[in-house]
mmCIF file of the N, C-alpha and C atoms, coordinates in Angstrom:
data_MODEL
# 
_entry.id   MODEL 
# 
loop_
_atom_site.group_PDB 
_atom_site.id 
_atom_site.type_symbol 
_atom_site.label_atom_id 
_atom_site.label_alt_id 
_atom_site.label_comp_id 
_atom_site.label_asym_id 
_atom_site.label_entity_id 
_atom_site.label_seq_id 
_atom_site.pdbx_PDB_ins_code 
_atom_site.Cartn_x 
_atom_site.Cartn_y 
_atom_site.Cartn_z 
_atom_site.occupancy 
_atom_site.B_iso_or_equiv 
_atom_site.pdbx_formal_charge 
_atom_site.auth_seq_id 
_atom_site.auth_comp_id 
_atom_site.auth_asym_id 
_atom_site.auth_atom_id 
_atom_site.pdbx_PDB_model_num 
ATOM 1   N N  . UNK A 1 1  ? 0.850  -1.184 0.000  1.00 0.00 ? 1  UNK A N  1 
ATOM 2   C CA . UNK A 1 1  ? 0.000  0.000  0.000  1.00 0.00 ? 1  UNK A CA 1 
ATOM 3   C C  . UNK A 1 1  ? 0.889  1.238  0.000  1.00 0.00 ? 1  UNK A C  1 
ATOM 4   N N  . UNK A 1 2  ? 0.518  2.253  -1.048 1.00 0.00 ? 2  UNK A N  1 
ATOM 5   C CA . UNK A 1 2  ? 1.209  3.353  -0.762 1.00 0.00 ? 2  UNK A CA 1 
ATOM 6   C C  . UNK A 1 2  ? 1.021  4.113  0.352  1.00 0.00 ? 2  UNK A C  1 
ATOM 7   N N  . UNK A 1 3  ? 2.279  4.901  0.759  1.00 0.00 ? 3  UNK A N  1 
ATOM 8   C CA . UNK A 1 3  ? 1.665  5.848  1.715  1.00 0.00 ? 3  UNK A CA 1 
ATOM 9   C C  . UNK A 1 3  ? 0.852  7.058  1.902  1.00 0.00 ? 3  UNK A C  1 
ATOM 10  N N  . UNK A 1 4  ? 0.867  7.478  0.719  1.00 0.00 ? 4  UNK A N  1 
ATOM 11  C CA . UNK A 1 4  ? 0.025  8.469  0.747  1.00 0.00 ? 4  UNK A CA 1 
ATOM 12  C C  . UNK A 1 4  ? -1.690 8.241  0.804  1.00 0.00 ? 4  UNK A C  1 
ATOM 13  N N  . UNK A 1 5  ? -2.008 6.886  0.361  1.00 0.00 ? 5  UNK A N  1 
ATOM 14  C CA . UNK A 1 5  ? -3.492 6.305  0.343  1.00 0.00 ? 5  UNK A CA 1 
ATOM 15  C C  . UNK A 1 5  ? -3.416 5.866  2.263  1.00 0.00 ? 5  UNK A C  1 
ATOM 16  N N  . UNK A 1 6  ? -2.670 6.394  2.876  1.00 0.00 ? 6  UNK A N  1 
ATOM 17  C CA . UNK A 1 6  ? -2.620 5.375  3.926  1.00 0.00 ? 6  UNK A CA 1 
ATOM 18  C C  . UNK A 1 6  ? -3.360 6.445  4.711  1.00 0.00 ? 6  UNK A C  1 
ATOM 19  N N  . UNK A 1 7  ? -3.948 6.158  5.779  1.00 0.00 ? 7  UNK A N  1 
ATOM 20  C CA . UNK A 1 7  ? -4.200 7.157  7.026  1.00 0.00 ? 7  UNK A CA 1 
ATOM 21  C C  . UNK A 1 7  ? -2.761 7.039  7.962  1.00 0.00 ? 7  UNK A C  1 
ATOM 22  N N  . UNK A 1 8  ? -3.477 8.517  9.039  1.00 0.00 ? 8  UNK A N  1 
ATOM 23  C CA . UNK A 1 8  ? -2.102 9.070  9.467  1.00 0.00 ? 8  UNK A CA 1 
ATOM 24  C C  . UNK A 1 8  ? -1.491 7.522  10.524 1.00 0.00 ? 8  UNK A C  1 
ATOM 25  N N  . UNK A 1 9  ? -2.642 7.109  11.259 1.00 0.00 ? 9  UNK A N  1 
ATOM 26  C CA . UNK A 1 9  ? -2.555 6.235  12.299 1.00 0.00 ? 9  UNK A CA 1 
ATOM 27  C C  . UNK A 1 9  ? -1.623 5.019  11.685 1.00 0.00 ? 9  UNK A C  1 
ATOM 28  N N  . UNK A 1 10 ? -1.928 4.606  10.480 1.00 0.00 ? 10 UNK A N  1 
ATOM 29  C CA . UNK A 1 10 ? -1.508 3.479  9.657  1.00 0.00 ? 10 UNK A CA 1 
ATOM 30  C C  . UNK A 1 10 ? -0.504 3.799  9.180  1.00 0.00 ? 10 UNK A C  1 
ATOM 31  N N  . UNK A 1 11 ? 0.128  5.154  9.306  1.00 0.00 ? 11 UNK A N  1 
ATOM 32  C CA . UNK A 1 11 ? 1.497  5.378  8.349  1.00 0.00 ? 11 UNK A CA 1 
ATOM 33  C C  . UNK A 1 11 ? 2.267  5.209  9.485  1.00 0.00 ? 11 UNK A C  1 
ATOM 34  N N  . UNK A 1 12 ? 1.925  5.748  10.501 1.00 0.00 ? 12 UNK A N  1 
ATOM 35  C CA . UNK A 1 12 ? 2.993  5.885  12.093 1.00 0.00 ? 12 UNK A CA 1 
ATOM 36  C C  . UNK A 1 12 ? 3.137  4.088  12.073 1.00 0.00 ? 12 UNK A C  1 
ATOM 37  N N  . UNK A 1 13 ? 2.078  3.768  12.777 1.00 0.00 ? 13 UNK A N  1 
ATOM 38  C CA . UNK A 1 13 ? 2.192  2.385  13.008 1.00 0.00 ? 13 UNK A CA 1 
ATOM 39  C C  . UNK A 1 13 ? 3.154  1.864  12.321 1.00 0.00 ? 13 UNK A C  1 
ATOM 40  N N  . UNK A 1 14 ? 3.207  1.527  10.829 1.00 0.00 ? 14 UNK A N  1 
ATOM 41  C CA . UNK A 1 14 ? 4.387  1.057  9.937  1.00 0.00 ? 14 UNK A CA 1 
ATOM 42  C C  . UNK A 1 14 ? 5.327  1.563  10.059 1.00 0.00 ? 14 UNK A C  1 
ATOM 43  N N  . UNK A 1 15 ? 5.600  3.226  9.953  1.00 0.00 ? 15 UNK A N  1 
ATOM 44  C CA . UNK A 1 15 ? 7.102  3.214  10.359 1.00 0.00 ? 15 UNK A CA 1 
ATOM 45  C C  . UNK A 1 15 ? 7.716  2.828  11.905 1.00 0.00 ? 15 UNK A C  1 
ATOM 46  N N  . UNK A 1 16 ? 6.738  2.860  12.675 1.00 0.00 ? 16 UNK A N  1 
ATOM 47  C CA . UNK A 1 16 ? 7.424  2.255  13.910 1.00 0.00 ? 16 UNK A CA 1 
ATOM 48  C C  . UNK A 1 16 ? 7.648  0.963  13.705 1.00 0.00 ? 16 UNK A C  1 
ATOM 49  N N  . UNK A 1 17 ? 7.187  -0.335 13.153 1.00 0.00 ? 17 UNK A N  1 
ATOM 50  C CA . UNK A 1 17 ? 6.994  -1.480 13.200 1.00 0.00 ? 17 UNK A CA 1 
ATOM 51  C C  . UNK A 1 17 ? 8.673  -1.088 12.115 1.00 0.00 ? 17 UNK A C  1 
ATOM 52  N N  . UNK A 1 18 ? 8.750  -0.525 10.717 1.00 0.00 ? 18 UNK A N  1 
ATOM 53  C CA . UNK A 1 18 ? 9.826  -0.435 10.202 1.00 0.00 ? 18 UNK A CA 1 
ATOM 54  C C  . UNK A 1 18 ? 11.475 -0.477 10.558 1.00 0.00 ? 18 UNK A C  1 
ATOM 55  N N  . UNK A 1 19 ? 11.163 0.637  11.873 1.00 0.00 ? 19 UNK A N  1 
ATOM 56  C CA . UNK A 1 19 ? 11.780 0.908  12.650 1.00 0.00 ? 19 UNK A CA 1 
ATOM 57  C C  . UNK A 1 19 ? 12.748 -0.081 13.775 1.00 0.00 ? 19 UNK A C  1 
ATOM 58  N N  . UNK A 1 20 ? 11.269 -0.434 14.129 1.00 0.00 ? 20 UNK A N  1 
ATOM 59  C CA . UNK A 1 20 ? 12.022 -1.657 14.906 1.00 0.00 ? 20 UNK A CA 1 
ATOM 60  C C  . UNK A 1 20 ? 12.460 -3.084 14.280 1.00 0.00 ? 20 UNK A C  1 
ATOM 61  N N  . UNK A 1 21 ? 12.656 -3.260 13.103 1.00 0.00 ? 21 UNK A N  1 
ATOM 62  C CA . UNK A 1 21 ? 12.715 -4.044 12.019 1.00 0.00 ? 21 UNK A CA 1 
ATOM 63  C C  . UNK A 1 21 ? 14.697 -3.645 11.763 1.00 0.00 ? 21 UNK A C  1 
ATOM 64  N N  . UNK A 1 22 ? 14.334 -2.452 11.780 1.00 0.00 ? 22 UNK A N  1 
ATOM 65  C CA . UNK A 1 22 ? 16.125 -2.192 11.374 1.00 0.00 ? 22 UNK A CA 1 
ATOM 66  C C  . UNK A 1 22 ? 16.779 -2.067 12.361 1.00 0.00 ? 22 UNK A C  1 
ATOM 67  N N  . UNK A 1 23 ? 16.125 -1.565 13.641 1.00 0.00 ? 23 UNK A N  1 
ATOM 68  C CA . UNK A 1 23 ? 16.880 -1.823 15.030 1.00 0.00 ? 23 UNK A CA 1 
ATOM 69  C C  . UNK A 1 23 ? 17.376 -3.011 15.480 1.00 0.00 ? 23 UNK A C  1 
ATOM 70  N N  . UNK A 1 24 ? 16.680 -4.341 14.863 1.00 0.00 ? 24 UNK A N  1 
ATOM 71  C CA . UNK A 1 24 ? 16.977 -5.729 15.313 1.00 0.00 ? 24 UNK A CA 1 
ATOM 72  C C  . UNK A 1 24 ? 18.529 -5.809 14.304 1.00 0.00 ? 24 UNK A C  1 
ATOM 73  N N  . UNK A 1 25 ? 18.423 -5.083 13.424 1.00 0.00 ? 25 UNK A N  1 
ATOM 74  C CA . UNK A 1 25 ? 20.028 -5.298 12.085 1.00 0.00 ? 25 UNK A CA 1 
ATOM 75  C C  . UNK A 1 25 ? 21.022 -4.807 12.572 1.00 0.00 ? 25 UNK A C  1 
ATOM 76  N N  . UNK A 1 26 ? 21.050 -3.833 13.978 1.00 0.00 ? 26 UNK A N  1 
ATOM 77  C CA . UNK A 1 26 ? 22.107 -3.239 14.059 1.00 0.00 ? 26 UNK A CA 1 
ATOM 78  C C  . UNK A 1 26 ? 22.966 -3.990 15.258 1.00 0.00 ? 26 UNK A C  1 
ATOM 79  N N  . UNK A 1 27 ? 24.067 -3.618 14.696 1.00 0.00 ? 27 UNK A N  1 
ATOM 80  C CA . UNK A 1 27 ? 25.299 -4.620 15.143 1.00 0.00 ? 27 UNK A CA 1 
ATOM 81  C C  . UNK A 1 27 ? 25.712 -3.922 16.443 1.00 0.00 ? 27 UNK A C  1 
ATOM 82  N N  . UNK A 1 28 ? 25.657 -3.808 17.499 1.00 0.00 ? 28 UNK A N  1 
ATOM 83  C CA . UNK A 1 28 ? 26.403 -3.115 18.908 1.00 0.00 ? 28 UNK A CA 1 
ATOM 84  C C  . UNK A 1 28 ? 27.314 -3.577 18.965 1.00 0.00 ? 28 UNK A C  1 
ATOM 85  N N  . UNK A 1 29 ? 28.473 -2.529 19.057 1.00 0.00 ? 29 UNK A N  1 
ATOM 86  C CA . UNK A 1 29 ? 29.705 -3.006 19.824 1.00 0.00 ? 29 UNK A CA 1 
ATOM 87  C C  . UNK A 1 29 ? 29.525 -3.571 21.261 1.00 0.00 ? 29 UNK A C  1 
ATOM 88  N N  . UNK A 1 30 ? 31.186 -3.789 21.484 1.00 0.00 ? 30 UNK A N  1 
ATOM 89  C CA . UNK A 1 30 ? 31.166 -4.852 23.018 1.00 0.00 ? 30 UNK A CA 1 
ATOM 90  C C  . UNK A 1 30 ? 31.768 -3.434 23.662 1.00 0.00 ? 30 UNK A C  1 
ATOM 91  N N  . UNK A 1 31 ? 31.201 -3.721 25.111 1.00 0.00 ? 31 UNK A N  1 
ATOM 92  C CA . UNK A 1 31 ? 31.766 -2.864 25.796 1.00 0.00 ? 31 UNK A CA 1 
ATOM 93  C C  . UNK A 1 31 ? 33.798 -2.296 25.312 1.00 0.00 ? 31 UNK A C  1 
ATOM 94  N N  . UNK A 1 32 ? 34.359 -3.344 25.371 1.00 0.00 ? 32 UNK A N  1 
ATOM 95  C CA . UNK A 1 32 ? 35.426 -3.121 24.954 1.00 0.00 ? 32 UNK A CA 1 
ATOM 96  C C  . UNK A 1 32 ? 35.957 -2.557 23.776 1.00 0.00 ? 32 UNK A C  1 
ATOM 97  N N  . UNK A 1 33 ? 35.200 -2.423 22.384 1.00 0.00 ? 33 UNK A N  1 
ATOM 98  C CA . UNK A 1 33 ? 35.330 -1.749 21.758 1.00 0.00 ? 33 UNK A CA 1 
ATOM 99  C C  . UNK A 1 33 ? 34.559 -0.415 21.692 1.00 0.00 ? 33 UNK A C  1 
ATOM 100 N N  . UNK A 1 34 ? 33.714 -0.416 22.541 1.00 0.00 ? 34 UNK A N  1 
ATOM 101 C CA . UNK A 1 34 ? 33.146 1.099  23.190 1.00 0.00 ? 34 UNK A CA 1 
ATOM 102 C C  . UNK A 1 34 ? 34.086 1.891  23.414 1.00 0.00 ? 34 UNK A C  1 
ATOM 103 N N  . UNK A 1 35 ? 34.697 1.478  24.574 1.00 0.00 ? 35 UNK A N  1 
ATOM 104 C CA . UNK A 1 35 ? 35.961 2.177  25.756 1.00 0.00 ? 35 UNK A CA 1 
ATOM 105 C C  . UNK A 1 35 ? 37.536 2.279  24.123 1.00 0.00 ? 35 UNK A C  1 
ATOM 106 N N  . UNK A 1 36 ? 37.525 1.327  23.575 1.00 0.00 ? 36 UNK A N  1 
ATOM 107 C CA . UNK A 1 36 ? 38.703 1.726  22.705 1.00 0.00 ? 36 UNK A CA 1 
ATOM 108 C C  . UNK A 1 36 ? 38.051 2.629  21.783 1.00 0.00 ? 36 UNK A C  1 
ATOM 109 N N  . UNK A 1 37 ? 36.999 2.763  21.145 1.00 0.00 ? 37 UNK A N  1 
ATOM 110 C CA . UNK A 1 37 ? 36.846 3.509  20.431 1.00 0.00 ? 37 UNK A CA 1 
ATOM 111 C C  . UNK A 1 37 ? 36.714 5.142  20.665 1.00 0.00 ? 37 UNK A C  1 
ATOM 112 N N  . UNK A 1 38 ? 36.206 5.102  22.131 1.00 0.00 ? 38 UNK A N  1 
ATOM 113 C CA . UNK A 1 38 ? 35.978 6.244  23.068 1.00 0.00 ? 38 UNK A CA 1 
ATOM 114 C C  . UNK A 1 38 ? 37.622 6.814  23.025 1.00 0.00 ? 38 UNK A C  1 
ATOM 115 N N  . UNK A 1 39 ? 38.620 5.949  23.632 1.00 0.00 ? 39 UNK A N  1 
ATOM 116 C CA . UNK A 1 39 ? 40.145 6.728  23.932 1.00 0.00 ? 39 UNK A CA 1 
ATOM 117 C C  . UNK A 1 39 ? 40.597 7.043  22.473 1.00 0.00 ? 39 UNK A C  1 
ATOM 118 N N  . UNK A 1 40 ? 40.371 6.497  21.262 1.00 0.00 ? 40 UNK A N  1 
ATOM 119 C CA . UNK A 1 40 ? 40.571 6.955  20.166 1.00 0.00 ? 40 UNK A CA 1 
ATOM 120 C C  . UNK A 1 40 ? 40.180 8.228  19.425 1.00 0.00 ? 40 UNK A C  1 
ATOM 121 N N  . UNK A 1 41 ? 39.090 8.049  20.230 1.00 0.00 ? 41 UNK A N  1 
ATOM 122 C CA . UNK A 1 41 ? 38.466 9.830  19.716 1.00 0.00 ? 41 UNK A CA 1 
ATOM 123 C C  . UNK A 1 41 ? 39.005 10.685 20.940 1.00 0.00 ? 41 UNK A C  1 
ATOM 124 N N  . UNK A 1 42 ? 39.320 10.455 22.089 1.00 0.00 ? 42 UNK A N  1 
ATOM 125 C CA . UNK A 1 42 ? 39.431 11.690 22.866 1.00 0.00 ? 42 UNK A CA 1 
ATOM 126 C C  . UNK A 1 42 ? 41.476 12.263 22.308 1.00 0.00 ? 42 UNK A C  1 
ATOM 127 N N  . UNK A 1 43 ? 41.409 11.068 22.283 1.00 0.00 ? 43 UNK A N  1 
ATOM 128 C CA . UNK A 1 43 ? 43.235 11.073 21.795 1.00 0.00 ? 43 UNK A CA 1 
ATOM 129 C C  . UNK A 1 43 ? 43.347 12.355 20.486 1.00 0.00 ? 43 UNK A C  1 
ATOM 130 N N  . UNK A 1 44 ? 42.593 11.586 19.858 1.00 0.00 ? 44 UNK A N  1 
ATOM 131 C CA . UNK A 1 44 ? 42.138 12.723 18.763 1.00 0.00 ? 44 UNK A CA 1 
ATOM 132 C C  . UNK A 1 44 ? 41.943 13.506 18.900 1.00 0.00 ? 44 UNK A C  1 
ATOM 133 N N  . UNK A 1 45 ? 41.049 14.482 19.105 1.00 0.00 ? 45 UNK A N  1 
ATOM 134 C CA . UNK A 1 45 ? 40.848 15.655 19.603 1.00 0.00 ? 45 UNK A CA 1 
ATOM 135 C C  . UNK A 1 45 ? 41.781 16.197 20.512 1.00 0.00 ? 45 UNK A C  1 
ATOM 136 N N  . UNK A 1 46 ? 42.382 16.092 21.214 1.00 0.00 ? 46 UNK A N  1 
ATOM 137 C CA . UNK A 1 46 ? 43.758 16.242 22.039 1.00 0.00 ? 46 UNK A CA 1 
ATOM 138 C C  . UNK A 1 46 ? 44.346 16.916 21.403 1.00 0.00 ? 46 UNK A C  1 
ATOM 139 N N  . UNK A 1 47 ? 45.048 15.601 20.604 1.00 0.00 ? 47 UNK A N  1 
ATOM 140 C CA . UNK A 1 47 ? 45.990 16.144 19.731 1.00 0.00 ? 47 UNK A CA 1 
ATOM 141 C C  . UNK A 1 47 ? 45.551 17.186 18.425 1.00 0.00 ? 47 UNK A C  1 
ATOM 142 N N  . UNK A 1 48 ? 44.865 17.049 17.969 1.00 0.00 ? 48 UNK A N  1 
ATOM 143 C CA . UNK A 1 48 ? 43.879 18.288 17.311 1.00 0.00 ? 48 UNK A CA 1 
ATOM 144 C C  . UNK A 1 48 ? 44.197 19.548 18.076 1.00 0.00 ? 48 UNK A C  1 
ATOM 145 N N  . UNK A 1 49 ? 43.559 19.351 19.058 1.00 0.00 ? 49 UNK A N  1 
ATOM 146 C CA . UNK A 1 49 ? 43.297 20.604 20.120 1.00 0.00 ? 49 UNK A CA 1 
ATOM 147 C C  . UNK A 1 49 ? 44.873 21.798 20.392 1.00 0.00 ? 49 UNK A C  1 
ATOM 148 N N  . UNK A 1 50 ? 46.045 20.255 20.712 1.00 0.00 ? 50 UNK A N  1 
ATOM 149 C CA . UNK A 1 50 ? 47.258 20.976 20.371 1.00 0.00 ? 50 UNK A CA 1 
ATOM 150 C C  . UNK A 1 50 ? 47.823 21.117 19.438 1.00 0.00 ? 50 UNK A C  1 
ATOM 151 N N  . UNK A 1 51 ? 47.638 20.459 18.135 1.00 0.00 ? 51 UNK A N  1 
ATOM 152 C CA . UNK A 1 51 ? 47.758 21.393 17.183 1.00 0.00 ? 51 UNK A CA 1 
ATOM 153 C C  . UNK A 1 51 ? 47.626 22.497 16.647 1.00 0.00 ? 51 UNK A C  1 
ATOM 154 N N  . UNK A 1 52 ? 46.308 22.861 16.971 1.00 0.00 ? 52 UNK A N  1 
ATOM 155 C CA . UNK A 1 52 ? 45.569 24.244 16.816 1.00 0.00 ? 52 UNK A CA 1 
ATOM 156 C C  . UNK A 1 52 ? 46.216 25.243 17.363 1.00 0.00 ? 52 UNK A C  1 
ATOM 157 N N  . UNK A 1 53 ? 46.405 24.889 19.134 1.00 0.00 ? 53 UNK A N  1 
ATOM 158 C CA . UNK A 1 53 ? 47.269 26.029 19.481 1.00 0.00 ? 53 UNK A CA 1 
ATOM 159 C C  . UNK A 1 53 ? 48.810 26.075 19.630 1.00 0.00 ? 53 UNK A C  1 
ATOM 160 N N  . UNK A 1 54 ? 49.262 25.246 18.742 1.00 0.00 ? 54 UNK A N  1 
ATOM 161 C CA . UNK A 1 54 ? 50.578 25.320 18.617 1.00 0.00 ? 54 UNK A CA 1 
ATOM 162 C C  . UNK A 1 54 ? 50.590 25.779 17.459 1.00 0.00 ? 54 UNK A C  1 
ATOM 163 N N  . UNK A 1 55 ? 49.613 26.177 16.253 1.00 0.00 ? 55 UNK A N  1 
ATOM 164 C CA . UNK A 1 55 ? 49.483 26.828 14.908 1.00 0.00 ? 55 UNK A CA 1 
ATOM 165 C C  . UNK A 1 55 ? 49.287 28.213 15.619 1.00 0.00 ? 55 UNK A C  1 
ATOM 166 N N  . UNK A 1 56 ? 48.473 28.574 16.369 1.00 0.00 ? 56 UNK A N  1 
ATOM 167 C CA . UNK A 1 56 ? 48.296 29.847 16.697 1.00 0.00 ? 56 UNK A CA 1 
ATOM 168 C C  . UNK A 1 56 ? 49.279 30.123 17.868 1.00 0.00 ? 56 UNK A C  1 
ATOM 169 N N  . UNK A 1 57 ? 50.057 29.757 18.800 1.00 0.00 ? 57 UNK A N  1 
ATOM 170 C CA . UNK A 1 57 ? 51.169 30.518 19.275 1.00 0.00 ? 57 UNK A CA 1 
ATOM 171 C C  . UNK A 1 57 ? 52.235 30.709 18.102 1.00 0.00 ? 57 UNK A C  1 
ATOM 172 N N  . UNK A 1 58 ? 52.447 30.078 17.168 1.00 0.00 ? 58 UNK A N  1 
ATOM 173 C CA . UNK A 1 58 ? 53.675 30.107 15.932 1.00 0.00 ? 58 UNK A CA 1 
ATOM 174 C C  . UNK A 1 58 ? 52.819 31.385 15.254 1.00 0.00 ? 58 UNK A C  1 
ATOM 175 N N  . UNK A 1 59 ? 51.835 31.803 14.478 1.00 0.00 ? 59 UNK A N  1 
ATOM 176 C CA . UNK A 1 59 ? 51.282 32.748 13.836 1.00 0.00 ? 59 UNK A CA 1 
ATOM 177 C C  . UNK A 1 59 ? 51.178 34.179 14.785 1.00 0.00 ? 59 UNK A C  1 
ATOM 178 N N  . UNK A 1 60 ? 51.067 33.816 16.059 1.00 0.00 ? 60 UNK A N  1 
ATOM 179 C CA . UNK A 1 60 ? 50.870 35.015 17.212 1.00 0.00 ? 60 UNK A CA 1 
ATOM 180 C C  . UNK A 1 60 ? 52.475 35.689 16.946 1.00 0.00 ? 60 UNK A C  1 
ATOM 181 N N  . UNK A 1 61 ? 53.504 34.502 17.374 1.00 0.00 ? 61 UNK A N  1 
ATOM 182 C CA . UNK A 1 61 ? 55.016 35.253 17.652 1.00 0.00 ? 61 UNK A CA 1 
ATOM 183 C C  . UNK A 1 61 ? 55.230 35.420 16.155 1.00 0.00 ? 61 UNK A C  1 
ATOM 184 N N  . UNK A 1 62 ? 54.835 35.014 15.549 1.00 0.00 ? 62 UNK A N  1 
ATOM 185 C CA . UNK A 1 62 ? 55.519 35.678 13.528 1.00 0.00 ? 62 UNK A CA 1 
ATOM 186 C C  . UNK A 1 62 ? 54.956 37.014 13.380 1.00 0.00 ? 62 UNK A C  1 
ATOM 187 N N  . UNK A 1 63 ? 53.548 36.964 13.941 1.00 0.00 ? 63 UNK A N  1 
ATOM 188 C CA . UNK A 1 63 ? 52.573 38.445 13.891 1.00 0.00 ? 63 UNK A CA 1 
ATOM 189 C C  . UNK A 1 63 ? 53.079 39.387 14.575 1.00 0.00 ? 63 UNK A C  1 
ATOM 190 N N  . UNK A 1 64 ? 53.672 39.104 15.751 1.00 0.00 ? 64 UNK A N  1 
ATOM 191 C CA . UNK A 1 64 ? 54.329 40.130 16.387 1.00 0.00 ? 64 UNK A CA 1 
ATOM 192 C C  . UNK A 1 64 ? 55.422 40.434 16.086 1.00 0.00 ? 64 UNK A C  1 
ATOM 193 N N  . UNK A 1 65 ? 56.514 39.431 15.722 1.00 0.00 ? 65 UNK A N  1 
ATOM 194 C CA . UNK A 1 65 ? 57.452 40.084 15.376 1.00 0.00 ? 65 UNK A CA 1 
ATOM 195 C C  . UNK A 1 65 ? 57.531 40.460 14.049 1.00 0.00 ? 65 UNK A C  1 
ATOM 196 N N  . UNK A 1 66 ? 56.704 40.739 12.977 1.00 0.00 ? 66 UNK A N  1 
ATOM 197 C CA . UNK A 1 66 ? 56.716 41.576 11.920 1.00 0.00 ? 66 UNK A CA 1 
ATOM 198 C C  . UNK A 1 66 ? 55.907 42.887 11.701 1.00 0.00 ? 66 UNK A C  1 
ATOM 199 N N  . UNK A 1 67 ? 54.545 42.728 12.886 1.00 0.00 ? 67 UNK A N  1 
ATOM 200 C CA . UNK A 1 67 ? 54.670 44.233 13.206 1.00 0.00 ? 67 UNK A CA 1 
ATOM 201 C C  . UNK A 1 67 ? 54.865 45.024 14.312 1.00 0.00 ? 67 UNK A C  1 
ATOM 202 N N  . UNK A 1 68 ? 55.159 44.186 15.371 1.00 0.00 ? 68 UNK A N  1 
ATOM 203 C CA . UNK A 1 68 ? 56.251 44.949 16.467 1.00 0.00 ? 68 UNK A CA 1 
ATOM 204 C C  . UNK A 1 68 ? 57.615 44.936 16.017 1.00 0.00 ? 68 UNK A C  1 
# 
């Protein structure tokens, strides 16, 4: 049945039933690849984070010393 011939009650219903249809497909990690995947991103960003301001103390002292 298309959805647009559908009523509103009958369209919800299906996508929830849809819904929980693709929720049963999804694969969860194990706790343990939670926690590694977690220190992988914070590591990341870290180091991101000091990159950034090790780009901007190097651009600060070049800025100053070419127009101070």
């Amino acid at each position: 049945m298309e959805a647009a011939t559908m009523a509103p009650v009958e369209r919800t219903a299906k996508y929830v039933r849809d819904v929980q249809a693709e929720m049963r497909k999804v694969v969860w990690p194990t706790r343990q690849q939670l926690v590694a995947y977690t220190l992988a991103l914070i590591s990341s960003v870290v180091v991101g984070a000091l990159f950034l301001y090790l780009c901007d103390v190097v651009f600060h002292f070049g800025l100053g010393f070419v127009v101070g």
